[in-house]
C-alpha positions in Angstrom: 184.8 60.9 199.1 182.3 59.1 197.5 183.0 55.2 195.7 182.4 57.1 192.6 184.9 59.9 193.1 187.3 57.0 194.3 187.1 55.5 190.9 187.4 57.9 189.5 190.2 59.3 191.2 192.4 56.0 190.8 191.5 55.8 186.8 192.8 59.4 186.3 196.0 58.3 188.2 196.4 55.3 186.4 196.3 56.9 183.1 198.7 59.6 184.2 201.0 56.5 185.3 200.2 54.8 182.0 201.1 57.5 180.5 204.3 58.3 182.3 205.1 55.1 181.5 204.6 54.9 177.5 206.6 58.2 177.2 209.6 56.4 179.1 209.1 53.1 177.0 208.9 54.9 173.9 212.5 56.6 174.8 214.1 53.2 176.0 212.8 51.3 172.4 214.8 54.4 170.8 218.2 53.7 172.5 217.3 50.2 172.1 217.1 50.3 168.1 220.0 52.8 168.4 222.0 49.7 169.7 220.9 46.6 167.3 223.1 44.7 165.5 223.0 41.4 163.2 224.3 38.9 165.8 220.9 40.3 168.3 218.7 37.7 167.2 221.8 35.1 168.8 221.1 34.5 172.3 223.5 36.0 174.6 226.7 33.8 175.6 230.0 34.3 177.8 233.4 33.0 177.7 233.8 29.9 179.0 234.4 29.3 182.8 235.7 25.7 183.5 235.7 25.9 187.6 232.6 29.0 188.8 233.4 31.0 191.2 230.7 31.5 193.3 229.4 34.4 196.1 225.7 33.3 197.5 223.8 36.4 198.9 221.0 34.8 201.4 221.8 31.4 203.1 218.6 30.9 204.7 215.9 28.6 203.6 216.4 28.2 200.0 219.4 29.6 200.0 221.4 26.7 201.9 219.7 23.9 199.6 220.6 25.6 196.3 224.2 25.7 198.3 224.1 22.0 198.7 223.4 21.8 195.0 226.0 23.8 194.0 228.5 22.1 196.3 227.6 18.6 194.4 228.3 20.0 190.8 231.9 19.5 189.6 233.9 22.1 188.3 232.1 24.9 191.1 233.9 26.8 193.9 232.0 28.9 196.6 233.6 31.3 197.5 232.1 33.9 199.6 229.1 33.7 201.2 227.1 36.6 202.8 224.0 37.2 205.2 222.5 39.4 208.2 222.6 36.5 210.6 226.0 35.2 211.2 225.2 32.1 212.0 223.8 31.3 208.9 226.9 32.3 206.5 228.8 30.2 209.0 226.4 27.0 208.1 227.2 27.9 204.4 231.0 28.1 205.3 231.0 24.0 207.1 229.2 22.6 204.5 231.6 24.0 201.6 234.5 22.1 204.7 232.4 19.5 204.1 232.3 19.4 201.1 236.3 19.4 200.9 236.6 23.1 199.8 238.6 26.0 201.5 236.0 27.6 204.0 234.6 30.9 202.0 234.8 34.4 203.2 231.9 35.6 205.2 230.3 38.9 204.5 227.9 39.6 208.2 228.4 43.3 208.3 224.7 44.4 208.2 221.9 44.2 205.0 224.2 45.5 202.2 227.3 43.9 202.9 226.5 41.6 199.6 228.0 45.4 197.9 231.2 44.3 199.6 231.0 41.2 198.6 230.6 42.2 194.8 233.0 44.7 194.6 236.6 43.0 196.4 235.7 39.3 195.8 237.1 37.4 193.0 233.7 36.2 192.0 232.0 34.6 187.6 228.6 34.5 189.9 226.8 35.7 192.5 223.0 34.6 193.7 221.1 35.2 195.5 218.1 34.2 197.7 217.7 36.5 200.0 213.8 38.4 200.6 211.9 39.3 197.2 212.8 43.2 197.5 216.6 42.7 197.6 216.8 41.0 194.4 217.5 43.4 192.3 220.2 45.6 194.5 222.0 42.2 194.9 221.8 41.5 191.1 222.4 45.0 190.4 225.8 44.9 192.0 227.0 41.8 190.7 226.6 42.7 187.0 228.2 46.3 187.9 231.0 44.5 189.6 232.3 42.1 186.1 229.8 39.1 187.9 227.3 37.5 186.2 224.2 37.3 188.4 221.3 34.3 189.1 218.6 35.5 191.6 215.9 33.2 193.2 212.1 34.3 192.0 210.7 36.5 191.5 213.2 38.9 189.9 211.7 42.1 190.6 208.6 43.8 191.3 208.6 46.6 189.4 208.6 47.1 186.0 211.2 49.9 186.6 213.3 47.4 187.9 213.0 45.1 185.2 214.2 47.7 182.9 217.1 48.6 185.3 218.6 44.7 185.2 217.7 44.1 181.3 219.9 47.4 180.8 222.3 46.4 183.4 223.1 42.9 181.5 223.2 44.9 178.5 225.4 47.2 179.4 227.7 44.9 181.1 227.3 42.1 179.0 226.7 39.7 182.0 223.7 37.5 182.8 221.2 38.1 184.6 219.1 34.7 185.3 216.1 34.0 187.4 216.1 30.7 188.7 212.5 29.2 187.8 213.0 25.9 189.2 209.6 25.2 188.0 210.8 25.2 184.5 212.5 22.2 185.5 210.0 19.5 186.8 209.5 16.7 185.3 206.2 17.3 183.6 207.0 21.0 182.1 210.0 19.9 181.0 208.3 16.7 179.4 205.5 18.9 178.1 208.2 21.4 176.4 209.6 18.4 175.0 206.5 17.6 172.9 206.1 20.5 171.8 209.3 21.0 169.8 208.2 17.7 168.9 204.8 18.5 167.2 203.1 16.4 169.3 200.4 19.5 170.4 200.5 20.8 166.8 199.7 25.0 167.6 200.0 26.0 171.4 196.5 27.8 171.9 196.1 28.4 175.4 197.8 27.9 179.0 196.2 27.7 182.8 198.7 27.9 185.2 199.0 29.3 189.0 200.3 29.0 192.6 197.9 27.5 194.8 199.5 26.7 198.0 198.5 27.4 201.5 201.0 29.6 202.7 199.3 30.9 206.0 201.2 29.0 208.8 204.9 29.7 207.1 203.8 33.4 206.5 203.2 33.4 210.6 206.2 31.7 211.4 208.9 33.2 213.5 211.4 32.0 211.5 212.5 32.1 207.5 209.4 33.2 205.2 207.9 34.4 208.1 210.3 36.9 209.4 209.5 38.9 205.9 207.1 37.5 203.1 203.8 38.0 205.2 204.7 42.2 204.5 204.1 41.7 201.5 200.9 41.0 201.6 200.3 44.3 204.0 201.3 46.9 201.0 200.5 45.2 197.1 197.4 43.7 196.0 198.7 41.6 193.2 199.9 38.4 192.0 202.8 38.5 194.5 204.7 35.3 192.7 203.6 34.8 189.5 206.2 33.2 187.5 205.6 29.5 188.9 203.3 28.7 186.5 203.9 31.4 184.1 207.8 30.0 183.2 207.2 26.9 181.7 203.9 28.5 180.1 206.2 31.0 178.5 208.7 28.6 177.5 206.1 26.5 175.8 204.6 29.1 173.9 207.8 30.7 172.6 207.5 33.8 174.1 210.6 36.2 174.0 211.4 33.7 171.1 208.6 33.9 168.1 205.9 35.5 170.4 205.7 38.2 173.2 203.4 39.3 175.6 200.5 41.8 174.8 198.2 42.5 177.5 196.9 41.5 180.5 193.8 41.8 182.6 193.5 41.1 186.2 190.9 40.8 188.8 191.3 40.2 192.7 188.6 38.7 195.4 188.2 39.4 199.2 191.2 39.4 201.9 189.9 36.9 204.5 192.8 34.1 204.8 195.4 35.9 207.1 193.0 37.6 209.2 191.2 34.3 210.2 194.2 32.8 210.9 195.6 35.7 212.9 192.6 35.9 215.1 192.4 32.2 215.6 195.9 31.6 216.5 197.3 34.7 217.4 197.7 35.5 220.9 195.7 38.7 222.2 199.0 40.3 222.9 200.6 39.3 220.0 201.8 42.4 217.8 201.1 40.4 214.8 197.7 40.8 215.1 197.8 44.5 214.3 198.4 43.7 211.1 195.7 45.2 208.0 196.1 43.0 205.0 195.5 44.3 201.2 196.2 40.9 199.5 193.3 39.5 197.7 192.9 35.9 198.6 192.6 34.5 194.7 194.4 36.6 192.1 193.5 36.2 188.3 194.9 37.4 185.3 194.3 36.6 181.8 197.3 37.4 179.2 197.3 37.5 175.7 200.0 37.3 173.3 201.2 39.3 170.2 200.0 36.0 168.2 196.5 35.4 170.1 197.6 33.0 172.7 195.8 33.4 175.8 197.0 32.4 179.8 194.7 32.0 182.8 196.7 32.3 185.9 195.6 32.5 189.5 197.2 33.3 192.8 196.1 32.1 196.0 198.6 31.6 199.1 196.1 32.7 202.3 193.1 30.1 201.8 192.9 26.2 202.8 193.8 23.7 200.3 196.2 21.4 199.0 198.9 22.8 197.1 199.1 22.3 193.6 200.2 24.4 190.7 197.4 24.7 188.5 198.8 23.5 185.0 197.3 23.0 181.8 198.7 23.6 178.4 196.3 23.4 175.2 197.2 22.9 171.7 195.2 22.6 168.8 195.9 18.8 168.8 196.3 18.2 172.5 196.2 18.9 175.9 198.1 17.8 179.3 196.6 18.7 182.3 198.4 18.9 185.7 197.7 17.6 189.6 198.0 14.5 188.6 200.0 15.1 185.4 198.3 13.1 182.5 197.4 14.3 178.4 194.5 13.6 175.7 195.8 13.9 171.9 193.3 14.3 169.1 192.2 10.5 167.6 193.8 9.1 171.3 192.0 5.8 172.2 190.0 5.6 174.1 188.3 9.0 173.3 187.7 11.6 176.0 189.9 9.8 178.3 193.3 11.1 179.4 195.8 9.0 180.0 198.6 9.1 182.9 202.2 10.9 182.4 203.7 7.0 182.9 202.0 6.4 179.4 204.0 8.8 178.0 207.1 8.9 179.5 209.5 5.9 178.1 208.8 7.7 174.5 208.7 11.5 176.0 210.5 12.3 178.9 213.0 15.1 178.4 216.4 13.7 177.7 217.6 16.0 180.9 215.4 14.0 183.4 216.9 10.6 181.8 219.8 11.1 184.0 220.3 9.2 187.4 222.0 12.6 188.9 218.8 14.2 188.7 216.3 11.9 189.4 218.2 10.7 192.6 218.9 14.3 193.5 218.6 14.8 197.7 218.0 18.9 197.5 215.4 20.9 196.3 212.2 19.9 195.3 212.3 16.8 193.9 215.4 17.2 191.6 214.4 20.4 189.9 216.2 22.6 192.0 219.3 20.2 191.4 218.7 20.6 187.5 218.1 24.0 187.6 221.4 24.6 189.7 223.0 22.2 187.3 222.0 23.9 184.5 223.4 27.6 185.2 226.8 26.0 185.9 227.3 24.2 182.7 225.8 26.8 180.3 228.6 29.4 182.1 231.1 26.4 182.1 230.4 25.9 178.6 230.0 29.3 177.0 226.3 28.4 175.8 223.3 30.8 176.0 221.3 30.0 179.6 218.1 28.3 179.2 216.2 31.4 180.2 217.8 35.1 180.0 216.8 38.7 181.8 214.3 39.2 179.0 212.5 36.6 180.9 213.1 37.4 184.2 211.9 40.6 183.0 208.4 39.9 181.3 207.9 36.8 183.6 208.2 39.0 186.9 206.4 42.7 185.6 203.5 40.9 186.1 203.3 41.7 190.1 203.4 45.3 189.5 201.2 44.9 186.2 198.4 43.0 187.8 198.6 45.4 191.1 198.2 48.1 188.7 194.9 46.3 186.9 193.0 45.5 189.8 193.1 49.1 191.2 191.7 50.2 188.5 188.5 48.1 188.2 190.5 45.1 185.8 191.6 47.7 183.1 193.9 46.3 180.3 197.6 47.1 181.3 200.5 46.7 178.1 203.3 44.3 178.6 206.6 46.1 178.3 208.2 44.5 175.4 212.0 44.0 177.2 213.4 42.9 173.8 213.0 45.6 171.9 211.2 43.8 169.2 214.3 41.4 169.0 211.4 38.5 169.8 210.6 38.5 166.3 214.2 36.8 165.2 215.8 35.1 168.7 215.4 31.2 168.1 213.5 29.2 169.9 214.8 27.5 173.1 215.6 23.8 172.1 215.6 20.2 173.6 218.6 20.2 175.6 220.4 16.7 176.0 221.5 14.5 178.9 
């Protein structure tokens, strides 16, 4: 076939999918209204659960240091723990003796053993952190099982799979979190702060991304390695977009006041992974059979229902730094991140930012005021401790969680979403609107205190 005819072949497809899909979104919004009531615009809350019981699905990597963090929060219980390599659900079982807890159940019986785990276990919440494409099975069972689920990032990958845990927690009634630790740091969260605040007077614009080289942990033999570097054999997307694109959302209001329109997305060359698998490969090495479809830089520009617009770019494969791209623009401000630092309109001197430390004695979110956090040992400089931290007081509490599965939802379509645009030639894809319209009326997430 000719370029031409391959165009064309892939826009004819993509409509027929884009179709597909507006028929089945256009059937879900009817059940959906079918199912509204006065108390939707209130943010979904549980019963109160003084001591969590906890099953953790995936104690690997991340897995065992968001275990750590749960082990230091009062008032939580592990109790089951479950994963394909037996030795690592018995690491997750001495640290909760260490801890001074009975030893949890282990769950080692192959790759769906976390069903087991769901279904006989005793369990208020199961996460997990196991390999992006067993987050929603494992979520998907927890909620079906009476547990309220927490899932590391992204959520899903598809945006059938979004739908399926929005109308899973619906159904059930349970949550269904993504754990953005990234919502968390310091500077988003400080950022978020002045906004409710005023201090940016209208939020205009955002520029966010991941930017981390990824390429020796993508060729390990160990953790990431043993599965993330498939990934980047089958989808030409943004593989982990919700980094930046969490606190971006938060910011802006979106799912609360605003929503998601549209997004356009463009890809560059694959080079990263194949110069690093011929350089340090061996020849026999089975690795280096390996084709590779990831774009090397990813970007996307999304627009809101109100006209708000978000830059955000991908890149895992090349050499640099990592950084998180970060900017946030309001009409009377702007903070810019890697170094953090902000520039308000009439700031002296003009056109000069000035450092986060500035700020901070006036600004800093009352959450990162306490000792517990900044002091904590796991996790990326205390976010992950916060974020942990966070989960188990809303559910210990009975309070709405700081972000919901209408934002795991619309924060993690965008792999499949931006797949979908670059293959064919950047064309505009739709935003599934996972509220139902409900975005108009749900209230704005507030300034949480110490």
């Amino acid at each position: 076939m000719t370029q031409d005819e391959i165009s064309r072949r892939r826009f004819i497809e993509a409509s027929a999918v884009g179709a597909a899909a507006a028929t089945l979104t256009q059937a879900r919004d009817a059940l959906g209204a079918a199912a509204v009531t006065a108390d939707d615009a209130v943010l979904f809350r549980s019963a109160p659960i003084p001591r969590v019981r906890v099953g953790f699905v995936g104690c690997g990597l991340q897995g065992t240091e968001h275990i750590k963090n749960l082990l230091a929060i009062d008032g939580v219980e592990l109790r089951a723990v479950c994963d394909i390599a037996p030795e690592k659900a018995a690491r997750a079982q001495k640290l909760a003796k260490d801890a001074g807890q009975p030893e949890p159940k282990a769950f080692t019986q192959g790759p769906r053993d976390f069903e087991r785990l769901c279904a006989e276990e005793d369990l208020d919440l199961v996460f997990t952190a196991t390999p992006w494409e067993w987050h929603v099975p494992v979520m998907l069972a927890a909620m079906k099982n009476g547990k309220h689920g927490a899932t590391e990032v992204p959520a899903a990958q598809t945006v059938e799979d979004c739908w399926k845990l929005v109308e899973a927690a619906e159904t059930y009634k349970k949550h269904c979190a993504m754990m953005e630790n990234c919502c968390y740091d310091r500077p988003e969260m400080m950022v978020l702060h002045m906004v409710r605040k005023g201090l940016f007077g209208e939020a205009m614009h955002a520029e966010i991304g991941y930017q981390h080289d990824l390429r020796a942990i993508k060729f390990e033999t160990k953790d990431e390695g043993l599965w993330r570097r498939a990934h980047a054999t089958r989808l030409n997307a943004n593989l982990y977009p919700t980094h930046g694109l969490g606190p971006a959302a938060q910011a802006m209001g979106v799912n609360r006041g605003d929503q998601f329109d549209y997004l356009v997305a463009m890809h560059g060359n694959s080079r990263g992974l194949q110069d690093f698998q011929r350089e340090h490969l061996a020849q026999d090495d089975p690795r280096r059979k390996e084709r590779y479809v990831l774009g090397d830089v990813h970007t996307s520009l999304i627009r809101t229902k109100l006209g708000k617009t978000i830059y955000m770019v991908h890149d895992t494969n090349l050499p640099r730094p990592y950084a998180r791209y970060n900017v946030f623009q309001g009409s009377k401000g702007i903070y810019m991140g890697f170094p953090p630092r902000f520039y308000f309109d009439g700031q002296e001197p003009s056109h000069r930012y000035k450092p986060l430390a500035d700020f901070a004695a006036q600004w800093e979110h009352p959450l990162w005021k306490a000792d517990r956090v900044v002091n904590a040992k796991h996790g990326h400089g205390g976010m992950d401790f916060l974020e942990d931290l966070r989960l188990i007081e809303c559910l210990q509490q009975g309070q709405p969680l700081d972000f919901d599965v209408y934002d795991a939802a619309s924060w993690s379509c965008m792999v499949e979403l931006t797949a979908k645009s670059v293959a064919s030639r950047s064309r505009a894809m739709d935003v599934p609107d996972f509220t139902r319209g409900r975005w108009k009326s749900r209230p704005p997430l507030g300034i949480i205190g110490g």
